[in-house]
Backbone as JSON Lines, residues from 0, in Angstrom:
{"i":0,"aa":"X","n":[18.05,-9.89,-4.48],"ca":[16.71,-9.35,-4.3],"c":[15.76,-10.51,-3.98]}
{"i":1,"aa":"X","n":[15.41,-10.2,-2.86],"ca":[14.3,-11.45,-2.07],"c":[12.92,-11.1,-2.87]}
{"i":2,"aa":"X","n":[11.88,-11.75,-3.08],"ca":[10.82,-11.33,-3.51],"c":[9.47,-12.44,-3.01]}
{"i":3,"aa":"X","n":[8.4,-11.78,-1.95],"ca":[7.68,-12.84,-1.3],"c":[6.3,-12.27,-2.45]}
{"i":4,"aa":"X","n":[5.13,-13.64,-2.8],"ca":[4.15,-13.22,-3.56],"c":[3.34,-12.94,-2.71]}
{"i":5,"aa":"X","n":[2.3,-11.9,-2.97],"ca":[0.86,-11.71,-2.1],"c":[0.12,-11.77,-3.11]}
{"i":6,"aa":"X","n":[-0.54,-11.26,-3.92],"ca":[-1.07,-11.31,-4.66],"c":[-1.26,-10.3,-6.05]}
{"i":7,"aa":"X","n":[-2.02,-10.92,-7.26],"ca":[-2.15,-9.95,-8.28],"c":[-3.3,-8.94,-7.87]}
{"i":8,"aa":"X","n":[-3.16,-7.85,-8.46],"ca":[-4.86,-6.9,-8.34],"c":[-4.84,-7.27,-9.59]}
{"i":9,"aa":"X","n":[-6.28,-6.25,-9.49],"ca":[-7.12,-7.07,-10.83],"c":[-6.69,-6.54,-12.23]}
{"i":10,"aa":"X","n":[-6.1,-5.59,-12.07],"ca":[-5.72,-5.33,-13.76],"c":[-4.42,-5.77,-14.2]}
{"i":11,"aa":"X","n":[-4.21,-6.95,-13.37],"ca":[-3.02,-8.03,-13.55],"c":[-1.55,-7.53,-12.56]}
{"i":12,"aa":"X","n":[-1.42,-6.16,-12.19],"ca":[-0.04,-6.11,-11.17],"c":[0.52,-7.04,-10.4]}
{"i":13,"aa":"X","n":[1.22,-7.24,-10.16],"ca":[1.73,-8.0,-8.77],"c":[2.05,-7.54,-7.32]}
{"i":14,"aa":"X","n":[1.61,-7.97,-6.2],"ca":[1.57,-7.23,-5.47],"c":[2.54,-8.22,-4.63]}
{"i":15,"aa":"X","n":[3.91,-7.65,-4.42],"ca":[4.71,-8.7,-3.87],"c":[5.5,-7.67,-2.4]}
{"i":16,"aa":"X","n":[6.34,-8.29,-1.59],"ca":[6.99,-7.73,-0.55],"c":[8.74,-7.69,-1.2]}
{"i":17,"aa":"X","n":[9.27,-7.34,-1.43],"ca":[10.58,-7.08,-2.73],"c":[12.01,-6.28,-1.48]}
{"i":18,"aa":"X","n":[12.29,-6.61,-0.47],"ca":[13.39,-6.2,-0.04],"c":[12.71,-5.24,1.55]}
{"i":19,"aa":"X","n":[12.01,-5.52,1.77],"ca":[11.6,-4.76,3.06],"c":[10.34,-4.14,2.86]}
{"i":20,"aa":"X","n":[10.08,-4.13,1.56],"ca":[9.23,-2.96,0.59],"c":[7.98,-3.69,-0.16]}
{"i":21,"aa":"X","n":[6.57,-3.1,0.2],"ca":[5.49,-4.16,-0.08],"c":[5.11,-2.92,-1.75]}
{"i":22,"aa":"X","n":[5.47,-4.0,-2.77],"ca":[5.62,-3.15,-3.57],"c":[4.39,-3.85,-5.09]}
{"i":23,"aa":"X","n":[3.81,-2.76,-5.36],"ca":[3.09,-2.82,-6.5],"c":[3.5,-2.84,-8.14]}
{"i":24,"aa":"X","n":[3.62,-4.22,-8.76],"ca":[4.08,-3.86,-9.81],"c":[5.82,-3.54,-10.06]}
{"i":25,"aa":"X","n":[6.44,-4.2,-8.92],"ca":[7.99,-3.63,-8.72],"c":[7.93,-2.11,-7.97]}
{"i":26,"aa":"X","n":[7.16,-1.53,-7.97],"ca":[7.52,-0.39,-7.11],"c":[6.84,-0.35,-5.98]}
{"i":27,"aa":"X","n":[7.74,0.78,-4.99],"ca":[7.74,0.68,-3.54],"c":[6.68,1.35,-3.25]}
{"i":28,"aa":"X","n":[5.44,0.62,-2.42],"ca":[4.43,1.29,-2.12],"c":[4.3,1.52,-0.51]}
{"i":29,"aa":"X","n":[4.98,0.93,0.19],"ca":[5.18,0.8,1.77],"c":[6.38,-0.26,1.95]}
{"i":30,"aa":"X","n":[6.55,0.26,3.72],"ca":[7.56,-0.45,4.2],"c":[6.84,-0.9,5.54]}
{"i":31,"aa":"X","n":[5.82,-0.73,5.77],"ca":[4.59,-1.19,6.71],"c":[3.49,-1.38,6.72]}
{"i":32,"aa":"X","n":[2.55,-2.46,7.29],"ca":[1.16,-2.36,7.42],"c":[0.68,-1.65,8.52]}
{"i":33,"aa":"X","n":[-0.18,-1.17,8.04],"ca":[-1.56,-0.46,8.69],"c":[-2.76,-1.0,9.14]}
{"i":34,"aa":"X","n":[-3.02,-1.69,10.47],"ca":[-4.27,-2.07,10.5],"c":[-5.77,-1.28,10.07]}
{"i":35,"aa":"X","n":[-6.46,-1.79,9.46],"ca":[-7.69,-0.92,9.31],"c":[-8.03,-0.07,10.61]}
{"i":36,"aa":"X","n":[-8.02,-0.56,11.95],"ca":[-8.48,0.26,12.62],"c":[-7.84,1.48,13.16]}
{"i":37,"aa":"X","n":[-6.64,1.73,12.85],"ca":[-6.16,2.25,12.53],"c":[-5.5,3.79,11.47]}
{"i":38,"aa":"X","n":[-6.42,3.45,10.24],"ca":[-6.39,3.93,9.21],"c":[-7.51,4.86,8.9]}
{"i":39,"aa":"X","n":[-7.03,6.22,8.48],"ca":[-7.97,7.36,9.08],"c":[-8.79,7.45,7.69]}
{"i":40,"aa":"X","n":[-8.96,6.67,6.8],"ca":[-9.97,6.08,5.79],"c":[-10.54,4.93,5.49]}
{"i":41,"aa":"X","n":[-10.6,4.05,6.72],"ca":[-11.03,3.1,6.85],"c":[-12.54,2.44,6.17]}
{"i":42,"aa":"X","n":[-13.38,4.02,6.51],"ca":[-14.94,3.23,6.23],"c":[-14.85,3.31,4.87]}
{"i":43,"aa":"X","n":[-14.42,3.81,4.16],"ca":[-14.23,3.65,2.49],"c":[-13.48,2.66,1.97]}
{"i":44,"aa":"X","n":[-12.37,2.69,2.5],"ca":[-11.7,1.34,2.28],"c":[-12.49,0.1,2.92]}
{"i":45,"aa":"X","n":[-13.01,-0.15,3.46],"ca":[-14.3,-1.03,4.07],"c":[-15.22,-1.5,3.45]}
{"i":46,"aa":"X","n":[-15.57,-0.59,2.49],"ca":[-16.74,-0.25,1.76],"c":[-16.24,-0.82,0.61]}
{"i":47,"aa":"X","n":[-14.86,-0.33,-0.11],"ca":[-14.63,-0.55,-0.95],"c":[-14.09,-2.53,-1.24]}
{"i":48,"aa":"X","n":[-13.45,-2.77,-0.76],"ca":[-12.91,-3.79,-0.01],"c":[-13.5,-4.49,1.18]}
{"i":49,"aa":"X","n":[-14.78,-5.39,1.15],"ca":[-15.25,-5.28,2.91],"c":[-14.08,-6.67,3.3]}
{"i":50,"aa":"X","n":[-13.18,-7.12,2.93],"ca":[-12.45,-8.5,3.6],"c":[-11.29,-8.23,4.27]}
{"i":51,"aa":"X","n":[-10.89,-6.3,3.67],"ca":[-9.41,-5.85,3.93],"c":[-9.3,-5.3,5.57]}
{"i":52,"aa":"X","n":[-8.67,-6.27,6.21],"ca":[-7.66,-6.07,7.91],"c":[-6.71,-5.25,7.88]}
{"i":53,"aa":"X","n":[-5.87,-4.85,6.66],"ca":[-4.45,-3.84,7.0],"c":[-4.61,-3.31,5.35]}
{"i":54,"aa":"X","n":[-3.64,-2.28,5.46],"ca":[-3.35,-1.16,4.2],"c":[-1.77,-1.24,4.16]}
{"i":55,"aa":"X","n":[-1.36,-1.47,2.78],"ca":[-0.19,-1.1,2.67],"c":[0.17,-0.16,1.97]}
{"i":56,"aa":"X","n":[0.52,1.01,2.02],"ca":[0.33,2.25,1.23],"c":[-0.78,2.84,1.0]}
{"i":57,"aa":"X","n":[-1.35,2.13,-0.66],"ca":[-2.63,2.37,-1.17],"c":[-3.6,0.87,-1.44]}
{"i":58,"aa":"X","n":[-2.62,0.07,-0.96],"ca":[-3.08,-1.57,-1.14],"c":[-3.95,-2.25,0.14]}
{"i":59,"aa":"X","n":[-4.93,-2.48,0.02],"ca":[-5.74,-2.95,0.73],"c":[-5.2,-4.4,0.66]}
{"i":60,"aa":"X","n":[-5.47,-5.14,1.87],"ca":[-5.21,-6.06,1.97],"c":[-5.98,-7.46,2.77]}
{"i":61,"aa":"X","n":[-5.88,-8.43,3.01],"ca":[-7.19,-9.43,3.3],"c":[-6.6,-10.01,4.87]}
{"i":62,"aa":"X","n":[-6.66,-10.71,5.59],"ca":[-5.98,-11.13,6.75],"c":[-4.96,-12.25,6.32]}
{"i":63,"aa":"X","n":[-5.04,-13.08,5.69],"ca":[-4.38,-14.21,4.57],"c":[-3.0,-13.27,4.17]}
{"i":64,"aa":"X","n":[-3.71,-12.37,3.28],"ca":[-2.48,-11.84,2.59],"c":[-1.77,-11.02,3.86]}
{"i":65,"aa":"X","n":[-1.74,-10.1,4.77],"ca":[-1.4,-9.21,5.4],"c":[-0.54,-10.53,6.27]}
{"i":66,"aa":"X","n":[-0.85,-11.69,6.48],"ca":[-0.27,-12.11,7.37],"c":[1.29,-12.94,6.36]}
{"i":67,"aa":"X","n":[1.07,-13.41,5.38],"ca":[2.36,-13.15,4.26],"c":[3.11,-11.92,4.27]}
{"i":68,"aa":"X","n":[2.66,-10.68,4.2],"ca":[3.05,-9.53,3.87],"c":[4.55,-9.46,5.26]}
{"i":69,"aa":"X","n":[3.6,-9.16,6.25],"ca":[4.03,-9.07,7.41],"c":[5.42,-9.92,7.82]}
{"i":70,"aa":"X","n":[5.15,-11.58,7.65],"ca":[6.18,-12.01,8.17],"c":[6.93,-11.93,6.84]}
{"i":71,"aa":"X","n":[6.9,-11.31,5.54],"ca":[8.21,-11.11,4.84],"c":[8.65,-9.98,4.91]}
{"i":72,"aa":"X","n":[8.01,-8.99,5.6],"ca":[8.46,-7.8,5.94],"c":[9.21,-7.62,7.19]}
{"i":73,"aa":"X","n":[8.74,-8.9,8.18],"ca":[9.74,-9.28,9.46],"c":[11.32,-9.87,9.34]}
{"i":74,"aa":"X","n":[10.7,-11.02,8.05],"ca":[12.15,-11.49,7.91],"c":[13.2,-10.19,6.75]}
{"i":75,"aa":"X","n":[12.68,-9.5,6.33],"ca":[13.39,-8.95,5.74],"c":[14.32,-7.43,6.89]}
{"i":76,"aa":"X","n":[13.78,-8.15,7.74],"ca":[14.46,-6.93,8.68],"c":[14.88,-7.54,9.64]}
{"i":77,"aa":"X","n":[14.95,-9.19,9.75],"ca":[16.26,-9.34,10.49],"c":[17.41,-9.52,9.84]}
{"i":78,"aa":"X","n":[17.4,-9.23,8.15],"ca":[18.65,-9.39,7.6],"c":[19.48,-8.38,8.03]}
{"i":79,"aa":"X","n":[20.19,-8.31,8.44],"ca":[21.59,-7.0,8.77],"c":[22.52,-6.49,8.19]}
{"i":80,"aa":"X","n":[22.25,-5.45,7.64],"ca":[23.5,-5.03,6.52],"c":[24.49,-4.52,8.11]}
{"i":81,"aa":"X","n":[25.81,-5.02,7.85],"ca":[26.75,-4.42,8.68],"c":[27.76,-3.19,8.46]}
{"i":82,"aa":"X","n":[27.58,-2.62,6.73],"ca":[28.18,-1.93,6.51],"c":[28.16,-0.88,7.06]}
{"i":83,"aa":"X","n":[28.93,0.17,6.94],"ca":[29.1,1.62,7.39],"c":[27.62,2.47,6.56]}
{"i":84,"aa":"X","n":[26.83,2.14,5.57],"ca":[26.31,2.35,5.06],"c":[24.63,1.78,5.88]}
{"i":85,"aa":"X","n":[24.69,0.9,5.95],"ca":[23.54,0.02,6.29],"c":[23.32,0.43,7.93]}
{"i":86,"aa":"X","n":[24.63,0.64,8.97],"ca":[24.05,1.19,9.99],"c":[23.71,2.4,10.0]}
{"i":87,"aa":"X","n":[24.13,3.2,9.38],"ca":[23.82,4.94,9.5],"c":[22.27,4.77,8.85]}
{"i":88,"aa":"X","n":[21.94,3.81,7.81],"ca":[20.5,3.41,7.26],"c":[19.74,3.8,8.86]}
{"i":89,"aa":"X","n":[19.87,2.35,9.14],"ca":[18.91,2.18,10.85],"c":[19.22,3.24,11.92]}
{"i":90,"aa":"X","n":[20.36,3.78,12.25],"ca":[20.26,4.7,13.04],"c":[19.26,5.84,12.46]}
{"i":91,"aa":"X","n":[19.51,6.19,11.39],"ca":[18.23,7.38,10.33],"c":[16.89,6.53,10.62]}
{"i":92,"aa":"X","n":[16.7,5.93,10.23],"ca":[15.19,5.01,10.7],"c":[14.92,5.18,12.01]}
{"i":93,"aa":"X","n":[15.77,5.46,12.96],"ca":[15.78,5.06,14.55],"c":[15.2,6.35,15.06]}
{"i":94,"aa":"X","n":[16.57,7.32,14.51],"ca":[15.94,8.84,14.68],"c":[14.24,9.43,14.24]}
{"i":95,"aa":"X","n":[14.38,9.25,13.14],"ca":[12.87,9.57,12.42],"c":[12.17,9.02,13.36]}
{"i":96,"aa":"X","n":[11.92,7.64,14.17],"ca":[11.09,7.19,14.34],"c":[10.75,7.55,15.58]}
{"i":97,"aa":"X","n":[11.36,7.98,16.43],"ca":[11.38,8.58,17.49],"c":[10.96,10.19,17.19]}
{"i":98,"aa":"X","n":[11.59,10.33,16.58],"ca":[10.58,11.81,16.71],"c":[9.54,12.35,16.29]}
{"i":99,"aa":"X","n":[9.32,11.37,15.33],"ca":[7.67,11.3,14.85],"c":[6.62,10.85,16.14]}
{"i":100,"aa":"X","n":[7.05,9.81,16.78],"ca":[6.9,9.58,17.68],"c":[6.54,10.42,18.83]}
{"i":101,"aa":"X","n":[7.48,12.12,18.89],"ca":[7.19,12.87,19.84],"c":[6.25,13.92,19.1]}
{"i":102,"aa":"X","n":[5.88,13.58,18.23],"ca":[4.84,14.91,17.1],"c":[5.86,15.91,15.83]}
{"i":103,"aa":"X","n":[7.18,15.42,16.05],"ca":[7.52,15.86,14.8],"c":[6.73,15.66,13.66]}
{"i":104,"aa":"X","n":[6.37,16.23,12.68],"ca":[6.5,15.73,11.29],"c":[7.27,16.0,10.35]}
């Protein structure tokens, strides 16, 4: 288990990137950032946060941190599981993503 730091929030959590997964406190809160402009609650999160550039889940984030986040969320996805297990993973990721892509939800 890889584990990159971003930072604590304030009621002490840890807000780290843990296996692909930008996770709060050990648990999985995203597997991507969200640029603010992007993000269809932005002016509140803005408001609330005015320094935060991307969202990870429910985690606001600063340009500093998002840019940590990011490249441990890059390197954690050029690791390659080769198993029979690990490709049917990414092909399922591949599918979903494509058809969300065409307006599935």
């Amino acid at each position: 288990m890889t584990a990159a730091y971003i930072k604590t929030t304030q009621d002490g959590r840890k807000v780290e990137v843990i296996d692909g997964w930008v996770c709060l406190g050990g648990a999985r809160e995203a597997d991507s950032l969200i640029p603010m402009d992007e993000h269809p609650n932005r002016q509140a999160i803005g408001r609330a946060v005015p320094g935060a550039t991307h969202v990870a889940g429910r985690l606001p984030l600063t340009l500093a941190e998002s840019v940590v986040a990011q490249n441990a969320l890059s390197a954690a996805q050029r690791v390659f599981d080769a198993s029979p297990a690990g490709i049917t993973q990414r092909l399922r990721k591949a599918v979903w993503l494509k058809a969300t892509a065409e307006g599935v939800e």
